[in-house]
C-alpha positions as CSV (number, residue, x, y, z in Angstrom):
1,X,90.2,-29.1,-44.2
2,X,86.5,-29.7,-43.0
3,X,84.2,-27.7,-45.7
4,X,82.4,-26.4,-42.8
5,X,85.5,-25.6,-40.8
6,X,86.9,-23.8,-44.1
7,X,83.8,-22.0,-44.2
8,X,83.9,-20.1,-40.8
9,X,87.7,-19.6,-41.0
10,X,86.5,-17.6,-44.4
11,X,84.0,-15.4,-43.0
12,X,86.1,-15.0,-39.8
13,X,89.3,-13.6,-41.7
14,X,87.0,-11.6,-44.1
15,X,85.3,-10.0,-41.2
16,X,88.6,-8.9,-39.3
17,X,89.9,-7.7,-42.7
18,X,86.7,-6.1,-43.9
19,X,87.0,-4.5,-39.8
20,X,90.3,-3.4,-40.1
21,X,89.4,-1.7,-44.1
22,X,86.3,0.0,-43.0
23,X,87.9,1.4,-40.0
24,X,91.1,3.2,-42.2
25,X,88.0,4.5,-44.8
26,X,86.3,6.0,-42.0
27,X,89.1,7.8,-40.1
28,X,90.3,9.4,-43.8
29,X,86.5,10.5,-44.1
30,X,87.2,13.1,-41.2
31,X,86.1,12.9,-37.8
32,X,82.4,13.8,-37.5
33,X,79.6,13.1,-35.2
34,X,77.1,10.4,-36.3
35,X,74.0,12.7,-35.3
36,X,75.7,15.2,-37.7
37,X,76.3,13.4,-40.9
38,X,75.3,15.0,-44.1
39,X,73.3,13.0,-46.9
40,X,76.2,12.0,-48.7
41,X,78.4,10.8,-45.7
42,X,74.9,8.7,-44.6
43,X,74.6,7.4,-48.4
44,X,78.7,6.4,-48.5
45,X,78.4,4.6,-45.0
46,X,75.1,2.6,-45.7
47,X,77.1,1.4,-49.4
48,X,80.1,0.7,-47.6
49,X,78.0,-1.4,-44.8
50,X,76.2,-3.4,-47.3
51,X,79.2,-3.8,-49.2
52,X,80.9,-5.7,-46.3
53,X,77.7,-7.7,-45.2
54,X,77.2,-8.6,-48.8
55,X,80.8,-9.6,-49.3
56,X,81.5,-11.8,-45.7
57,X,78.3,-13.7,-46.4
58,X,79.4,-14.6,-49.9
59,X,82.7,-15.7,-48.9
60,X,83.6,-17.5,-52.7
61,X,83.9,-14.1,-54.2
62,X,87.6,-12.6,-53.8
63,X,87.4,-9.7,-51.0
64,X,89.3,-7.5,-53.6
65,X,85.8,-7.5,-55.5
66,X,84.8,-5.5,-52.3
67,X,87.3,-3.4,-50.9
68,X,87.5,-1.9,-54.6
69,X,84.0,-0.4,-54.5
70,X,85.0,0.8,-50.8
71,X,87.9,2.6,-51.8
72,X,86.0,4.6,-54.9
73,X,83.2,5.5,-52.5
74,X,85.7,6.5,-50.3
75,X,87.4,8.6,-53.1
76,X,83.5,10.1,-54.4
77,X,83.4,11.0,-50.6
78,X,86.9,13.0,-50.4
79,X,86.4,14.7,-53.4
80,X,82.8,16.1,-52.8
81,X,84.4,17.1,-49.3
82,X,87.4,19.1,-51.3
83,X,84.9,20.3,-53.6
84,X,82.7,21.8,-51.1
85,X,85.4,23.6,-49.1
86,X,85.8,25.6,-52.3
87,X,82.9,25.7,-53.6
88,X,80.0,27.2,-51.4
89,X,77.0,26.3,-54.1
90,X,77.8,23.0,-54.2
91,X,78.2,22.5,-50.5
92,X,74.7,23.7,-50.3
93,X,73.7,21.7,-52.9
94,X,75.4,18.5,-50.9
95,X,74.0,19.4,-47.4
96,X,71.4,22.2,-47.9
97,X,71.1,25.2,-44.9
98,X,70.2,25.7,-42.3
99,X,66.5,26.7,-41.8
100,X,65.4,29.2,-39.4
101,X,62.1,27.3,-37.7
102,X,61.6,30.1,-35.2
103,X,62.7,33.6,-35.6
104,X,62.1,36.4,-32.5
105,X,59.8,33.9,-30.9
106,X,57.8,33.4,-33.7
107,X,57.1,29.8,-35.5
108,X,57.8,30.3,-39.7
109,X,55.7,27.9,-40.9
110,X,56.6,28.6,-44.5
111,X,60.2,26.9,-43.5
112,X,58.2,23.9,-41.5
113,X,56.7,23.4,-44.8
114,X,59.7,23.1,-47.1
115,X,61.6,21.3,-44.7
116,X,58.6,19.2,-44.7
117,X,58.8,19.7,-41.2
118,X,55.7,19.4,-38.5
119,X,54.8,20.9,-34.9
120,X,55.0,17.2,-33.5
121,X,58.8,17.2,-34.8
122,X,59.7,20.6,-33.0
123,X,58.1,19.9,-30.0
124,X,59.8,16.7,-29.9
125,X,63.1,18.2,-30.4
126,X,62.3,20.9,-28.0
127,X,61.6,18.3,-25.1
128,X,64.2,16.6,-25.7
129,X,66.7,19.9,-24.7
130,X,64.3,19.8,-21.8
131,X,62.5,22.9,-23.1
132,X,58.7,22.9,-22.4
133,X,57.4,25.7,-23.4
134,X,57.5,27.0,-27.0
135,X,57.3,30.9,-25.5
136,X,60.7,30.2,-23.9
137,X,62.3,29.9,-27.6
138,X,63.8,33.0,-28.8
139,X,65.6,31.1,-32.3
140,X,65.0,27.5,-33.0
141,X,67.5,26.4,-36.1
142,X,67.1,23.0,-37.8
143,X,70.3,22.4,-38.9
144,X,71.0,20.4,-42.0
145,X,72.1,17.4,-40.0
146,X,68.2,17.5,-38.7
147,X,68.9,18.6,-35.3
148,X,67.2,21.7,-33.8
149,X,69.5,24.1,-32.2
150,X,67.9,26.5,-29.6
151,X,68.5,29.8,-28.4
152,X,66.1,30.4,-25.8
153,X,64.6,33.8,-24.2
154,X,66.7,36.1,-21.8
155,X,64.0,37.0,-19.6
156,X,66.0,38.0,-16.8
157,X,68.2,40.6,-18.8
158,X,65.0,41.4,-21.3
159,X,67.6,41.7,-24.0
160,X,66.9,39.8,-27.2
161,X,69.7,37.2,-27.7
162,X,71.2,36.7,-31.6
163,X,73.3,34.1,-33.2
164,X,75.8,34.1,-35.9
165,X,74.6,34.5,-39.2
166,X,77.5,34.1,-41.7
167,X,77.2,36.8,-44.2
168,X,80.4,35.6,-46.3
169,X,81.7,32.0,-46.7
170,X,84.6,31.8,-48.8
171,X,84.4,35.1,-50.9
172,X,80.6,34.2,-51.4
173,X,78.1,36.2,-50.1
174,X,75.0,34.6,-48.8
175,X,71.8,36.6,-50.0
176,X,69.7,34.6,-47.9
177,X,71.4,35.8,-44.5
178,X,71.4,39.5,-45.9
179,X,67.9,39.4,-46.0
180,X,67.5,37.6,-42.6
181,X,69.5,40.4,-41.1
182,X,67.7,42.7,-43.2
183,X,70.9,44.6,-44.7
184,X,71.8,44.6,-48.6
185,X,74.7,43.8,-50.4
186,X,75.5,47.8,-51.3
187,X,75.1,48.4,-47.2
188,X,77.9,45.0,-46.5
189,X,80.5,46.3,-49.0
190,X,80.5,50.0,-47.8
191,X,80.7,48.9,-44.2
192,X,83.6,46.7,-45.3
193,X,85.6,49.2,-47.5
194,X,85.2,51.4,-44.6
195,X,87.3,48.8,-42.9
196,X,90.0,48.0,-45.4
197,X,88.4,45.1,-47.1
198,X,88.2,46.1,-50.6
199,X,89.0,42.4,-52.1
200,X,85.8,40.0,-50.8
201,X,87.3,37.3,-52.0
202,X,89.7,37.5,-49.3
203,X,87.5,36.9,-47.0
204,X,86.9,33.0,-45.8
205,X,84.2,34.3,-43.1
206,X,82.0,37.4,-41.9
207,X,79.5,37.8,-39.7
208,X,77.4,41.0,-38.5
209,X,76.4,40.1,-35.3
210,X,75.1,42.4,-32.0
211,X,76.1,45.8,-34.1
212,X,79.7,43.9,-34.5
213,X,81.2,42.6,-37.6
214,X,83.5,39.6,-37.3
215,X,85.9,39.0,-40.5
216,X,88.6,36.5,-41.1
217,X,91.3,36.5,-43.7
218,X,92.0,33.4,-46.0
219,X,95.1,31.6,-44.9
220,X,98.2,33.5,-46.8
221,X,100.0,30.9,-48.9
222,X,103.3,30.1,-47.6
């Protein structure tokens, strides 16, 4: 066979393999928005992309030498993910929190700063959900994906609009949100022993929202 002709049918094959490879690691990665990736996910696809551009141009090395690396970063990727379901310090750790950029209709700029976060960047973001002006914004969010939800101002009703705050994940309680809905810990455990929920660690999520509490049970094991 024709060196050169041997040389595309290489990179072709490679490239429908490497295709076909990429596109199984993905789908066990989860199905998740590419505007909404967290730091790991964005560090495990960049490594796998380079990976496969490294490996179709240097078609003499053996594509096993590639699809190896692939599959550990695929592994590295599952695990974090299994870790982090049970472990709510180390998801935080992973992906951060949310930050609260406007709170009542008032810019924080102590959480612009550590977010490292400017007024050109929320004005941006609040154009682009075609809001113009800033008095309009009741709760801006920057999520840890980077986008900015909004919650804007009901006017109309002149009620002040909320949003959920989780005050549990997992059996963890967040002292960050209990201060953001200034309540304590002592006042969350009374309210939920008034309830019936002695055992927190039951308790995969709860939220305090509009003088309401939502609570929902771990899954039972079968």
């Amino acid at each position: 066979m024709d060196m050169d002709l041997y040389h595309y049918f290489t990179i072709g094959w490679k490239t429908v393999v490497l295709y076909l490879v990429i596109l199984v690691i993905f789908r066990f990665m989860g199905k998740r928005e590419i505007g909404k990736l967290s730091v790991l996910d964005l560090v495990i696809f960049i490594m796998i992309g380079e990976l496969a551009a490294v490996a179709i141009e240097n078609h003499k090395e053996p594509i096993a030498h590639t699809i190896e690396p692939m599959v550990i970063l695929l592994g590295i990727q599952v695990g974090f993910a299994l870790i982090s379901l049970k472990v709510p310090k180390f998801r935080q750790l992973i992906d951060g929190t949310p930050s609260i950029i406007i709170r009542k209709g008032k810019i924080d700029e102590k959480a612009m700063k550590k977010q490292r976060y400017n007024f050109d960047d929320l004005l941006m973001q609040l154009r682009q959900k075609d809001i113009n002006n800033i008095a309009d914004v009741e709760y801006a969010i920057l999520e840890t994906s980077g986008e900015l939800s909004v919650i804007k101002k009901d006017n109309k009703k002149k009620q002040k609009k909320t949003f959920t705050l989780p005050l549990i994940i997992d059996g963890e309680i967040s002292q960050e949100n209990l201060a953001n809905q200034n309540v304590s810990e002592i006042w969350l455990r009374r309210e939920l022993r008034k309830r019936g929920y002695k055992d927190l660690q039951q308790i995969s999520f709860c939220s305090f929202q509009d003088g309401e509490f939502f609570i929902d049970l771990k899954d039972e094991k079968e």
